[in-house]
Wavefront OBJ file of the C-alpha trace (Angstrom):
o trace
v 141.782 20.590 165.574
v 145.503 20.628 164.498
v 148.248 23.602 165.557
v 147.741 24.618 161.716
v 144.268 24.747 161.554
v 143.704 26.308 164.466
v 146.452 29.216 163.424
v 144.913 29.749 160.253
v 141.362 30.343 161.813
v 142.808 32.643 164.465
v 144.497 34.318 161.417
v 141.260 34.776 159.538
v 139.550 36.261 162.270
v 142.614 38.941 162.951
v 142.383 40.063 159.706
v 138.303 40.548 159.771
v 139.323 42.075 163.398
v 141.827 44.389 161.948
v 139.559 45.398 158.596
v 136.584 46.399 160.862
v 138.899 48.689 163.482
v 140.347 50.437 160.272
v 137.029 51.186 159.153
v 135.861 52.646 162.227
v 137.063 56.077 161.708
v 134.131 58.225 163.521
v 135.067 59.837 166.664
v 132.286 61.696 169.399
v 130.149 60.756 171.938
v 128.035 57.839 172.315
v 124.527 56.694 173.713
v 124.514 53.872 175.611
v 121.098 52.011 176.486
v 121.157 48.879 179.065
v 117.391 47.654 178.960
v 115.928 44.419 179.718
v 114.474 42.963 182.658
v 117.791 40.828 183.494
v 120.045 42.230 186.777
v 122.986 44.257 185.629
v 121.479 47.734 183.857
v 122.883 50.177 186.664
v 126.228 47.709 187.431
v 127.175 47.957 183.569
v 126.633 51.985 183.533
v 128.801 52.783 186.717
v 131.157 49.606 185.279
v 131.824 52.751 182.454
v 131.819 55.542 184.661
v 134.593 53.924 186.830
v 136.529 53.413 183.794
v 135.925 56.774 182.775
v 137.137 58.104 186.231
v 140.181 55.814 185.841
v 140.642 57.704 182.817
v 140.219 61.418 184.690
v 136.906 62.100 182.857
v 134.312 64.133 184.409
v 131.233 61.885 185.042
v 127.765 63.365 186.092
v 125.123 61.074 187.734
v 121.418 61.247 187.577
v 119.496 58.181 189.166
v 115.817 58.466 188.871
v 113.374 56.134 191.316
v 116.682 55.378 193.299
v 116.108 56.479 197.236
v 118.060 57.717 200.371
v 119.450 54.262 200.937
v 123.238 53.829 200.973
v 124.748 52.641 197.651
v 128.449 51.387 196.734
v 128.041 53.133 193.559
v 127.870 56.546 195.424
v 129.963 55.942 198.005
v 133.173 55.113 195.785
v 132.611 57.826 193.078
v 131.417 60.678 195.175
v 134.548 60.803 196.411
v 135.999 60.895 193.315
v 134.524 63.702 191.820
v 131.698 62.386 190.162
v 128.327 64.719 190.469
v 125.064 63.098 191.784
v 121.550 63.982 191.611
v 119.504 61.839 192.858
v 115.590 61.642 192.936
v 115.870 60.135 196.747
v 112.136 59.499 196.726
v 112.439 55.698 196.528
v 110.249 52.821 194.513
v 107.467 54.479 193.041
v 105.281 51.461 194.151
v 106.057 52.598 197.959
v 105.622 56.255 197.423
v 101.957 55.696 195.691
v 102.450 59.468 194.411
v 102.662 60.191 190.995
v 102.230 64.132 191.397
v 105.161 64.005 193.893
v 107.114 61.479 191.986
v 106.705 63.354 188.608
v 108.450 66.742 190.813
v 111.256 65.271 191.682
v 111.956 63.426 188.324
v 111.763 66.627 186.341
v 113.913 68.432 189.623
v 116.340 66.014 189.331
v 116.278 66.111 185.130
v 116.769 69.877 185.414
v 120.186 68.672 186.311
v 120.952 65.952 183.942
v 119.486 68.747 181.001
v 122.286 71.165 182.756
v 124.842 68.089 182.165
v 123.956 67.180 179.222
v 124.892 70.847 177.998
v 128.133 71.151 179.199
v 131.425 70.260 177.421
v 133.375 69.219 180.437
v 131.212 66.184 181.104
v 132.726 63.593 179.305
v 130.051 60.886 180.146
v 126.120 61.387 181.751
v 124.769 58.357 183.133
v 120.837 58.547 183.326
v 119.958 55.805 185.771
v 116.662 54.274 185.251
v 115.388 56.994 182.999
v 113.277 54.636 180.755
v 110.821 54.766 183.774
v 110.244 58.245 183.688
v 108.500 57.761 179.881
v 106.845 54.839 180.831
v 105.110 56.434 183.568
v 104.665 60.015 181.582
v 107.037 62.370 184.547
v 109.200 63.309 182.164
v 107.998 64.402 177.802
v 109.982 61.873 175.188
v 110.315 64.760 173.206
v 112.496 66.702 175.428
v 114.780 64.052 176.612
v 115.137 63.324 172.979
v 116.213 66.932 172.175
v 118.534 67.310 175.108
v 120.311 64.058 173.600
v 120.561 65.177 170.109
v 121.895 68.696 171.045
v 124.104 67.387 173.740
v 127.930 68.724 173.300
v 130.084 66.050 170.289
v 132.084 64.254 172.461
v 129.784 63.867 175.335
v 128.775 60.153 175.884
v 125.256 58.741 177.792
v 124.362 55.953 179.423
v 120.398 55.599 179.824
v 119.479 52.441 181.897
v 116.037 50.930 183.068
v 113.285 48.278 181.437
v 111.396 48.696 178.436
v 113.254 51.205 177.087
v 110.878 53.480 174.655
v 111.580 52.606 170.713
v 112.621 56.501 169.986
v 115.156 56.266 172.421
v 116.493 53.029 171.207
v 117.103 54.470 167.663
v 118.295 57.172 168.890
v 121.569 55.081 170.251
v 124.683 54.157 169.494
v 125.056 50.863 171.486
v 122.022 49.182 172.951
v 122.335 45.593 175.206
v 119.458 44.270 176.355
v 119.796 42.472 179.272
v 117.654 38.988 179.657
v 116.683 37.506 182.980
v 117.830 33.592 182.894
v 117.859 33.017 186.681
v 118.253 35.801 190.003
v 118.885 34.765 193.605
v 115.855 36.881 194.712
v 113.297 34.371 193.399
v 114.925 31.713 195.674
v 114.643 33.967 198.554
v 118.088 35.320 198.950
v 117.835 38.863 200.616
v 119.684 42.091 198.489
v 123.203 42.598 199.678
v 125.229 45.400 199.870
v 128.438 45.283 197.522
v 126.209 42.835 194.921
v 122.959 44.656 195.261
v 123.558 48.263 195.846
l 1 2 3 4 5 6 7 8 9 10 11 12 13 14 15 16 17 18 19 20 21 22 23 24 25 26 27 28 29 30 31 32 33 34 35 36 37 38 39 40 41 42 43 44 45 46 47 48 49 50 51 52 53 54 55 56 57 58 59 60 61 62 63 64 65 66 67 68 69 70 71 72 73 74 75 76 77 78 79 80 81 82 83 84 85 86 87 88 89 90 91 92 93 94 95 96 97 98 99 100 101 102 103 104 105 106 107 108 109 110 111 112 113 114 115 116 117 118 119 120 121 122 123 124 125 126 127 128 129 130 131 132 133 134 135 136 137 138 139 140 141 142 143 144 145 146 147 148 149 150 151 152 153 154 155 156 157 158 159 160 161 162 163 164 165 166 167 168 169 170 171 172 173 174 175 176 177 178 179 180 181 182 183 184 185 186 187 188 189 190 191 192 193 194 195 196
């Protein structure tokens, strides 16, 4: 491709770049969904809420099914102000409880719904939420009303697979993340700073 062509391409696209930014003229809060079965949901939520603490945004933190294992996400935000609550009772296919697992999600959603009611949280990440449908803990209906009535300029991240449909059109941005190859299926162990 010549200089010359290639400048007036790159010209076309600016100008399609620039019509599309002038048109977006909404401002608020967003919902965020990363679903899929691919690796990445959790990385690409506390990806935002680092650059949300980089921007001295208050960030709240619910993980659902996560456990009392040590986490990099956790240890680098904790300490810089962002809130955790987290349901600390591990995979629900080791606990084999689904009365004890359904207590702590809705003790540990108690929190998010506190969150996601209050102005000075700028972003709400609910980690691995889409679980808590799928296995009934937690009713669609009120997760669906806490993000509707949620304060304007409050922004959420909901992560986890099969991610129910109501939710979906509920959001503003949804990626779906596909699986295309992971280490673990050639038998490489988790690792912390990659893995957790």
């Amino acid at each position: 491709m010549s200089e010359e062509r290639y400048q007036q391409r790159q010209q076309h696209i600016k100008e399609q770049v620039e019509t599309r930014v002038a048109q977006a003229t909404k401002t608020g809060g967003v919902i965020i969904v990363f679903t899929g079965n691919g690796k990445g949901k959790t990385t690409a939520a506390f990806g935002t809420a680092t650059r949300a603490v980089g921007h001295n945004r208050q960030v709240g933190v619910v993980q659902f099914i996560k456990g009392t294992w040590e986490n990099g996400e956790y240890n680098l935000l904790a300490r810089n102000g962002v809130e955790f609550h987290i349901m600390a009772t591990g995979f629900t296919w080791d606990t084999q409880n689904k009365t004890a697992d359904a207590l702590a999600a809705k003790e540990v959603w108690e929190q998010g719904c506190r969150m996601l009611s209050d102005p000075s949280y700028h972003l709400v990440i609910l980690d691995e939420l889409t679980y808590m449908v799928t296995y009934g803990y937690l009713a669609l209906d009120e997760i669906i009303t806490a993000l509707k009535n949620r304060p304007e300029n409050q922004s959420v991240i909901i992560t986890g697979r099969a991610c129910h449909r109501d939710i979906i059109a509920l959001a503003d941005t949804v990626s779906e993340l596909r699986p295309v190859k992971h280490a673990f299926e050639s038998g490489v162990k988790a690792q912390a700073g990659i893995d957790w």
